[in-house]
TORDO-321828 format. One record per residue (C-alpha): residue number from 0; x, y, z. Coordinates in steps of 0.2 Angstrom, whole numbers, plus 5000, padded with zeros to 4 digits. Layout:
<nodes>
NODE   num     c1     c2     c3
NODE   NUM      X      Y      Z
...
</nodes>
This chain:
<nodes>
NODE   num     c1     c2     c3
NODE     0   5002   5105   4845
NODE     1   4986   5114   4850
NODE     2   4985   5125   4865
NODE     3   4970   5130   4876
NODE     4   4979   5146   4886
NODE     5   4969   5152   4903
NODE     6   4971   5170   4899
NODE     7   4972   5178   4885
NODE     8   4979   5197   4882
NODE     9   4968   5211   4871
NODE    10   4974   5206   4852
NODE    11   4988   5218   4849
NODE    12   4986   5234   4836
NODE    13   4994   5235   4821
NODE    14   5011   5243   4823
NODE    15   5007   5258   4812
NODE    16   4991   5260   4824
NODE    17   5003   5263   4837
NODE    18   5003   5281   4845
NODE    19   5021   5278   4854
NODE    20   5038   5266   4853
NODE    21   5034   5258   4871
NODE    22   5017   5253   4864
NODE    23   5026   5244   4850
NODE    24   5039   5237   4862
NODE    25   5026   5229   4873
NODE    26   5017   5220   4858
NODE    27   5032   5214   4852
NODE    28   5035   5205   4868
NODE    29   5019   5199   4868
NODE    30   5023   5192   4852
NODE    31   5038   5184   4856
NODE    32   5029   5174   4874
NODE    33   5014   5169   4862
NODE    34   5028   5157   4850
NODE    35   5038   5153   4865
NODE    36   5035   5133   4867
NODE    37   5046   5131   4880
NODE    38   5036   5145   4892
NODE    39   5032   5137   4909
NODE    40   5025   5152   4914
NODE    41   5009   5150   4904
NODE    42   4997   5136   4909
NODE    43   4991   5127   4897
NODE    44   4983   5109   4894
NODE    45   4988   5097   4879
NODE    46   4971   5090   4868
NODE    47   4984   5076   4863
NODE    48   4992   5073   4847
NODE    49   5004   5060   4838
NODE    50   5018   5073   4846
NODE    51   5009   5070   4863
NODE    52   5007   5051   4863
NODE    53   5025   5047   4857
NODE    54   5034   5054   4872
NODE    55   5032   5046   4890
NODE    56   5024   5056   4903
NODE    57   5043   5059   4914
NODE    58   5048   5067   4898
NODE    59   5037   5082   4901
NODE    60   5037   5087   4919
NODE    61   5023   5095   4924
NODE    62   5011   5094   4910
NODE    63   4997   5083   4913
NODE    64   4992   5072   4899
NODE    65   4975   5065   4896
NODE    66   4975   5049   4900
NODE    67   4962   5037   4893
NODE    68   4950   5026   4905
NODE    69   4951   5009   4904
NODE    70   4933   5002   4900
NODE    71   4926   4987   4913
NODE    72   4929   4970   4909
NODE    73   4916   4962   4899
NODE    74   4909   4949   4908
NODE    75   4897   4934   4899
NODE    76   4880   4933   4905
NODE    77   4873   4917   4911
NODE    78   4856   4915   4905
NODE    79   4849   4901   4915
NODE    80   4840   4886   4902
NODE    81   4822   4878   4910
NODE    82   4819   4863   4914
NODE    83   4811   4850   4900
NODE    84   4793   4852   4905
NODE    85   4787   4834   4909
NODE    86   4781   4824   4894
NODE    87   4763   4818   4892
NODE    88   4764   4799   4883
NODE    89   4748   4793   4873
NODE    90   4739   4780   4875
NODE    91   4739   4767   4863
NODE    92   4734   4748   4856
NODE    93   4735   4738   4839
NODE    94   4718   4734   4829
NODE    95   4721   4721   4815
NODE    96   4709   4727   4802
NODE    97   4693   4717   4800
NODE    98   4692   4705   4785
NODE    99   4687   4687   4782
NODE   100   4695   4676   4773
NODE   101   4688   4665   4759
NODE   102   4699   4651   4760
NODE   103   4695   4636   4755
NODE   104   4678   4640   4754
NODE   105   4670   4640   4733
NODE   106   4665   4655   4724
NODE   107   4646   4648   4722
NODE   108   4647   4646   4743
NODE   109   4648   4664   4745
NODE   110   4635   4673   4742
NODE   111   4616   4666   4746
NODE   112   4605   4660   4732
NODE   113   4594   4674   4733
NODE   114   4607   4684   4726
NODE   115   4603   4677   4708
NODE   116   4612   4691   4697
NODE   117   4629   4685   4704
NODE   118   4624   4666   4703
NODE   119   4616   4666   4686
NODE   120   4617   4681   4678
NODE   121   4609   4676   4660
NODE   122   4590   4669   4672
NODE   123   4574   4677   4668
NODE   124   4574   4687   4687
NODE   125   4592   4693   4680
NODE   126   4586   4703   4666
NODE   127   4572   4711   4676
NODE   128   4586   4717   4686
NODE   129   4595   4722   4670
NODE   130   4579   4730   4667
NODE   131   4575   4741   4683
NODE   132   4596   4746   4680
NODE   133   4590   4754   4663
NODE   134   4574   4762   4667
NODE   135   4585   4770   4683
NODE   136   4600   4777   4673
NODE   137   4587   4782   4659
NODE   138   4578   4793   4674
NODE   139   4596   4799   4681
NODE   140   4602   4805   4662
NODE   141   4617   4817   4664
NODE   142   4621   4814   4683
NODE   143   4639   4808   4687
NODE   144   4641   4797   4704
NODE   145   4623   4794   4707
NODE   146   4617   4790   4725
NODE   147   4601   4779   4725
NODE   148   4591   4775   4742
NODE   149   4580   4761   4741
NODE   150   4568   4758   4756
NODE   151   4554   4749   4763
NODE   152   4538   4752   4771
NODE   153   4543   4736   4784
NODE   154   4556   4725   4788
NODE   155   4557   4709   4778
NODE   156   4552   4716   4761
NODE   157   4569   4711   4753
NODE   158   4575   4729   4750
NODE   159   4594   4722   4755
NODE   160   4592   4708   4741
NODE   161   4584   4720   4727
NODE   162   4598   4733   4733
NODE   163   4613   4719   4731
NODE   164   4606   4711   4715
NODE   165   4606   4729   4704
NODE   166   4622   4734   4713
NODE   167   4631   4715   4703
NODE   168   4623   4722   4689
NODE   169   4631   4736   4685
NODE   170   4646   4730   4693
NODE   171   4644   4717   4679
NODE   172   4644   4733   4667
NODE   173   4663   4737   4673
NODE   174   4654   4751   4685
NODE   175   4662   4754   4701
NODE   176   4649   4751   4713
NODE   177   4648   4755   4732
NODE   178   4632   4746   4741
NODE   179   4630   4754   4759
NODE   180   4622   4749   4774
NODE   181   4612   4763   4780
NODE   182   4600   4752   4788
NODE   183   4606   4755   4805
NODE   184   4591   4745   4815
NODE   185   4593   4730   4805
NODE   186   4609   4729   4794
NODE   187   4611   4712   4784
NODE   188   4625   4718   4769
NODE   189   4639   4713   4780
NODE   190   4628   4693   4782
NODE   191   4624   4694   4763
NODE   192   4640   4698   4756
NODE   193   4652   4687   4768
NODE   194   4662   4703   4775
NODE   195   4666   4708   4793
NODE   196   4651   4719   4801
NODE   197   4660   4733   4806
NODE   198   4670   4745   4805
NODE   199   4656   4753   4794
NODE   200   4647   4766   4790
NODE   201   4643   4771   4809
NODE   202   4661   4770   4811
NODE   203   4667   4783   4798
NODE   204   4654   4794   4803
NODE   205   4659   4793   4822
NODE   206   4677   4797   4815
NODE   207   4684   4782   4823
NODE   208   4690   4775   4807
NODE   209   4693   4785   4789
NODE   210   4679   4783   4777
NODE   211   4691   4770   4764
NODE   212   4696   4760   4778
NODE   213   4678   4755   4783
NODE   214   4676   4750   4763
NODE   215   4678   4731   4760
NODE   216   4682   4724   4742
NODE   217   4669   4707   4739
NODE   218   4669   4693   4727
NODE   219   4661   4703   4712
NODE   220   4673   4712   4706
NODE   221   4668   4732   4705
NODE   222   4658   4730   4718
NODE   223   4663   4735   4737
NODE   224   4653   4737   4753
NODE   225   4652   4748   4768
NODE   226   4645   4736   4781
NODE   227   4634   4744   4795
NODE   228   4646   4747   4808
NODE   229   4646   4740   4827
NODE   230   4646   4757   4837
NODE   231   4636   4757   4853
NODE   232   4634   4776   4851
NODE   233   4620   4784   4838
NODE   234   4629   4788   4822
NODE   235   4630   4809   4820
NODE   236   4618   4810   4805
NODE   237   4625   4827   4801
NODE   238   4637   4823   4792
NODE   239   4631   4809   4782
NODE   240   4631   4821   4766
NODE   241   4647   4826   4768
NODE   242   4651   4808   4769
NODE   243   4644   4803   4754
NODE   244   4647   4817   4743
NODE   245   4667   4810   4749
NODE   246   4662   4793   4744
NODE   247   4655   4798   4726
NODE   248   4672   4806   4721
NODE   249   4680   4789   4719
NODE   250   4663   4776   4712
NODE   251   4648   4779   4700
NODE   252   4635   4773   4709
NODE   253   4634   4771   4728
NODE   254   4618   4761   4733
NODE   255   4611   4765   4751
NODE   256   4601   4753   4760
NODE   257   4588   4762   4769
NODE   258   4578   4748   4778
NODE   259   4561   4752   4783
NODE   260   4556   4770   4783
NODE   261   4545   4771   4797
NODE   262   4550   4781   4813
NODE   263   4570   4782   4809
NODE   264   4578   4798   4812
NODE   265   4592   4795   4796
NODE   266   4580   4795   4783
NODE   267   4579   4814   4781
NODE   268   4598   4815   4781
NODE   269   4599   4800   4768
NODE   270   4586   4809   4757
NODE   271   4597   4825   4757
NODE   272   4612   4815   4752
NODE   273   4604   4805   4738
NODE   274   4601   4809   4719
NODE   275   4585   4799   4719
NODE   276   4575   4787   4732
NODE   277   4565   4772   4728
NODE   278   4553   4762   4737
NODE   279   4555   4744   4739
NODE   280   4537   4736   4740
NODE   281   4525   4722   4741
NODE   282   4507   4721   4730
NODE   283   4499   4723   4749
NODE   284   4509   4738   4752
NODE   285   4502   4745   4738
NODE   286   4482   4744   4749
NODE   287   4489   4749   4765
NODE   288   4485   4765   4769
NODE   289   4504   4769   4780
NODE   290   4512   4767   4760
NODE   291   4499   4781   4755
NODE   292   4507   4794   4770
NODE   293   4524   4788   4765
NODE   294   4523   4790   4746
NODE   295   4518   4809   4748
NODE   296   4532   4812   4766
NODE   297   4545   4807   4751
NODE   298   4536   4814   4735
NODE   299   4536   4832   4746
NODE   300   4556   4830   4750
NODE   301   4564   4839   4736
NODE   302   4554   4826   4726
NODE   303   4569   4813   4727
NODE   304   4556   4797   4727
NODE   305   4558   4791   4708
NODE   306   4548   4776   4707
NODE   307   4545   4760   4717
NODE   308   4550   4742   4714
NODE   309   4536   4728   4717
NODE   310   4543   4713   4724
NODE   311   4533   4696   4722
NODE   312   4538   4680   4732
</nodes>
């Protein structure tokens, strides 16, 4: 047991310091007060101690004992939970994807007659197409996935014919082959080949459909087509490359329809996209003098313009 005494007398000498008996006789009863436990007469205050917590308070009369405080009751916190915020629903519809179907209807019924390297692949105007393919890959030696524009000077020349004839060529050739409509004044793939109009190529670039989706298997097999598209708005042409370099990950050649060149705003963007252009043409195109200005707008564009093909009725 510890105590903490309110006065404390001078420490006492040592007996043989002591001049006198008395002087002893006083430190020896100071001695003797100091180991007295049982001395009330000394104030004091217990720290606490195992002696200290076994006995009751009554045992001890007058000796107050530190009592510990009791700590508050703990009480649990309500933390309030918000309301759900209301929930926005979307909008939404079903679209059957577009298709047509060829039941019933004979393989030679499918495709117009103009479209003579399907119908009769060994006839003389065949092999000229078989000759135009050869003269083309030989120019584009060493490219992978090309991209070939063919355009007119003027509607009506037959640049969607020539285009589908070499695109049954090569697919003839076990070539994947990808024939697009770029020809967003006067599309006619979708007519030729028997397959919905849209969604197409103005589709995927509006975003409204994914690229695959808007690519449509035909009767040839290798050969698939990206119709025009139906979309009232103007197609961004920005991201026509973008579009095209996606496409030519998944098909060897991809064969763009330009239509007639004269005042459309894609061309540019369709001439930065493709590997090689070529000019779909009559013998009096050949004299006019709108071919002369058209051959050097494309011979000065990255010089993309290849060669032409002359078409004879």
């Amino acid at each position: 047991m510890a105590r903490l005494i309110d006065h404390v007398a001078a420490p006492p000498r040592k007996p043989d310091a002591l001049s006198s008996a008395p002087e002893k006789a006083k430190v020896a009863a100071a001695e003797n007060n100091r180991d007295d436990g049982d001395n009330d007469s000394v104030p004091f205050i217990e720290i606490g101690g195992p002696e200290t917590r076994s006995k009751a308070p009554a045992e001890r009369p007058g000796r107050p004992a530190i009592i510990p405080m009791s700590r508050a009751e703990i009480k649990p916190v309500e933390i309030p939970i918000p309301a759900p915020a209301p929930t926005s629903y979307y909008h939404v519809s079903f679209q059957p994807l577009p298709g047509r179907s060829w039941a019933g209807l004979p393989q030679d019924k499918r495709l117009p007659r103009e479209l003579v390297a399907f119908h009769e692949p060994h006839h003389p105007v065949s092999q000229q197409y078989q000759a135009i393919l050869r003269d083309i890959d030989q120019q584009l030696a060493g490219v992978n996935s090309r991209i070939v524009l063919l355009s007119a000077l003027r509607p009506g020349t037959g640049t969607t014919s020539v285009l589908l004839n070499l695109a049954i060529t090569s697919a003839k050739q076990g070539l994947r082959v990808l024939a697009a409509d770029a020809s967003f004044a006067h599309p006619g793939i979708a007519e030729r080949l028997g397959i919905a109009p849209a969604p197409g190529l103005r589709e995927a670039l509006a975003r409204t459909v994914p690229p695959t989706w808007s690519i449509q298997e035909t009767v040839e097999p290798n050969l698939y087509a990206l119709a025009g598209g139906q979309s009232p708005t103007e197609p961004p042409l920005d991201l026509l490359p973008g579009l095209l370099d996606q496409l030519r990950q998944r098909f060897d050649w991809i064969l763009l329809d330009g239509g007639e060149w004269v005042q459309r705003p894609e061309k540019r963007a369709l001439l930065n996209a493709a590997t090689a252009a070529y000019l779909v043409l009559t013998p009096s195109d050949l004299e006019s003098p709108v071919a002369d200005g058209m051959l050097g707008e494309i011979s000065a564009h990255a010089g993309k313009l290849q060669g032409y093909v002359l078409v004879h009725r």
